[in-house]
Each structure stands twice: as structure tokens, then as C-alpha cells.
N, C-alpha and C positions, 0 to 999 in steps of 0.2 A: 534662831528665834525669829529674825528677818525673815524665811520664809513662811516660818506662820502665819504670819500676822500679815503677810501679801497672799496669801490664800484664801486669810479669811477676808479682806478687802473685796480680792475677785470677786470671792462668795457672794459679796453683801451687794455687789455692782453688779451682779447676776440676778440674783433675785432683783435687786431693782427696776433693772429692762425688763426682768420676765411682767412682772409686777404693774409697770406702763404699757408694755406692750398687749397687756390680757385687755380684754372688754369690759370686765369686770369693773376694771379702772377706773376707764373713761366714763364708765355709766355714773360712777361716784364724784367724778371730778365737774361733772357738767352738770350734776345733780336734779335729774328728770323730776318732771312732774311724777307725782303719784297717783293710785289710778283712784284715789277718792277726790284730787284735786282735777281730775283729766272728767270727769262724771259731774262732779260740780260746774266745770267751766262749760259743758256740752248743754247738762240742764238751764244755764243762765243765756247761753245761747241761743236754745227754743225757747224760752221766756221772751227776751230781747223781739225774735224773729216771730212770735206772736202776738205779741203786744204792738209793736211793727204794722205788720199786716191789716190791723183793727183798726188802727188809728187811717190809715187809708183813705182817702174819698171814696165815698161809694159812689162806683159808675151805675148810674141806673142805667135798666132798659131805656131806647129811646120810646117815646109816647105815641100808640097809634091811635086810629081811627075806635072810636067809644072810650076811650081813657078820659078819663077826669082831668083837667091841665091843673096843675100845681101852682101854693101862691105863688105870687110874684110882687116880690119887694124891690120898688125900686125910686128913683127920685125922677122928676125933668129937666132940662138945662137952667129953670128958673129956678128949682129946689122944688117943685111940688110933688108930694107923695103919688103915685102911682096906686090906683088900685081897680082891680077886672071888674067891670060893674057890668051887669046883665045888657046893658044898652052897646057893647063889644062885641060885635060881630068877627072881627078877622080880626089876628094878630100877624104883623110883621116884626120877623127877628132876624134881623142882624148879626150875623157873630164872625165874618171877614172885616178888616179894616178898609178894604181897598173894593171890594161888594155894596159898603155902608156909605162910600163918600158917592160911589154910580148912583146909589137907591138915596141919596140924598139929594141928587143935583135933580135926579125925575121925578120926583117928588114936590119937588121945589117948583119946579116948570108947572104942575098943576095947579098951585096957587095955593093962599091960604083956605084952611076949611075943607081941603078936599078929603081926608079921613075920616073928618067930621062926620064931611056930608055918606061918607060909604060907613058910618061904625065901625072904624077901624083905628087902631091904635101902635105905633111904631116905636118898638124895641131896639137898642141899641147896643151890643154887649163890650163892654170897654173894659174889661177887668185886666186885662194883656197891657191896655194901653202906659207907657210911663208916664208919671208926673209932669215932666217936661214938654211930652208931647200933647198932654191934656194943656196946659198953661196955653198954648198957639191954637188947639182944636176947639176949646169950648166958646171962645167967641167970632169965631167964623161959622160953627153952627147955629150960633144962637142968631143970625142972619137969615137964617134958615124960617118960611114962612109954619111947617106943619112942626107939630109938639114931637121931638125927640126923648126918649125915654129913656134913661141912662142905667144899665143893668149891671153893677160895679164887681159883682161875688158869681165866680165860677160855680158856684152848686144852683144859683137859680137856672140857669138855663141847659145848666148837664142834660137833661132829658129831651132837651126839643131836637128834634130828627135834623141834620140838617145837610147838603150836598154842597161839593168848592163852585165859588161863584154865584151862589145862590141865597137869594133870602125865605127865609123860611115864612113859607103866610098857612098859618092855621084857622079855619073857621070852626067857630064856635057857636052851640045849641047857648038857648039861655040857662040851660043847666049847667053850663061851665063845662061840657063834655067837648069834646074835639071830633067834628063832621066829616071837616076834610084835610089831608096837607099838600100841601102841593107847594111849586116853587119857582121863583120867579125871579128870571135872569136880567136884571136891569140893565144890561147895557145891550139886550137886542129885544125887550119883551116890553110893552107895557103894562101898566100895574092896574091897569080900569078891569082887564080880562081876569085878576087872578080875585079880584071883589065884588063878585056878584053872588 
């Protein structure tokens, strides 16, 4: 009767390996997604990845020659609102940190009123800059004899064209249209040439 019952043991320890050792198995043991759960997850994915995508800044084209210039909201190092009024001929924009301190010491060297005197108005773009380094720049600017413009939000100035080392001077019809751009390397150019 002993060997029965060790046969039928084998047996059952046979099929048992056959049993782990099939794929069958394992598929059950590790218990796979299903393919309504694998089609959901793929769907919420492209959802995810398109929702995503939308939410994005939009890179605009940069702005050429006849394009309309875009508002621009911004404040000055004293807090007064910024706004393009028909009597603005040129705009200078700033958007290097280390381009803006050159274009501020030449600047400076012309005296107060020299913007003034050309219709010209100077843009700053400090949105990169951190807090900390804002608490030590804003009053060593504010030293500074011509009106600094401080443009704080990366979408105001996404469009204006601009080249490394260069500030970007746009001239403006009184239609608020853009005539010319061009660009002006402060630390070998002076700024009288780029405002006429």
C-alpha cells in the first residue's frame, strides 16, 4: 500500500513542476494587466501627453520688420507702470544679465535725459534673475541716471529677435509697427549710432 501512495505523491510532485514550470503559470502568478486595463492606461497616457503639450508656452515666431510689437507690461525701478506711447521711437531690450550691466554703465556715461532726448525707452528683462540677486541689483541700478524698465514674465518679451551679447533696439513707426531691428553691442558700439 506504501507504494501507492509514494506514486501517487510522485504524481502530484510531477504535475506540480510541470505546473510551475509551464507559462501558463507564471502568467497567473504575476497576474498581467488585461488588455482592457493596458488600452485604458495607453488612452490616459495620450490624454496626459496632450493636455501636456497645450499647456506649454507658446514659442512665438520672433517679430520682424512690419509686425505690430506686442503689449508690454511692465513696471520701473521706482514702480511706475510702463506703457509704449506714440512719442517712442526706439526700444532697447535687454535680455543677457551681463549685456544689461555693459548697456547700463554706457548709458549711464550719457547722462540723465539722453533717451529722453532720442524717444527712446530701455527694457530690462530680469524674469531669470533670483530674489536675492534682485535685493543687491535694484539699488545699485536705481543710481543709474536713465529710466530702467523692469520686464519680470517671460512671455512678454518671447518674441523680440534677439543675438548673444547684444541688445536688441527696435524702431518703431507711430503706428506701433516695427521699422527696423538691429543690434547693438555695448561694450565695442555706441548707442547714439543705433538711434537715429
Amino acid at each position: 500500500m506504501e507504494c501507492g501512495n509514494d506514486d501517487k505523491s510522485r504524481q502530484k510532485n510531477s504535475d506540480r513542476w510541470r505546473l510551475i514550470l509551464s507559462p501558463s503559470y507564471w502568467f497567473y502568478v504575476f497576474d498581467p494587466p488585461r488588455l482592457a486595463d493596458v488600452v485604458l492606461m495607453q488612452m490616459n497616457y495620450l490624454l496626459l501627453l496632450f493636455v501636456g503639450l497645450c499647456w506649454l508656452p507658446a514659442h512665438a515666431a520672433p517679430l520682424a520688420v512690419g509686425d505690430a510689437l506686442p503689449p508690454i507690461a511692465a513696471k520701473d525701478l521706482s514702480g511706475k507702470d510702463f506703457t509704449l506711447t506714440t512719442n517712442i521711437q526706439f526700444l532697447l531690450v535687454a535680455t543677457e544679465m551681463a549685456c544689461a550691466k555693459t548697456a547700463n554703465h554706457k548709458l549711464a556715461e550719457r547722462g540723465s535725459g539722453f533717451l529722453e532726448k532720442h524717444q527712446a525707452a530701455y527694457l530690462m528683462d530680469i524674469h531669470t534673475m533670483p530674489a536675492v540677486a534682485r535685493w543687491f541689483a535694484f539699488p545699485k541700478m536705481r543710481k543709474y541716471p536713465q529710466r530702467i524698465v523692469l520686464v519680470d514674465s517671460a512671455e512678454t518679451l518671447v518674441a523680440i529677435p534677439v543675438q548673444p551679447n547684444c541688445v536688441t533696439v527696435l524702431t518703431i513707426t507711430a503706428a506701433g509697427r516695427i521699422r527696423k531691428i538691429s543690434y547693438w553691442d555695448p561694450a565695442s558700439k555706441p548707442v547714439a549710432e543705433f538711434l537715429q
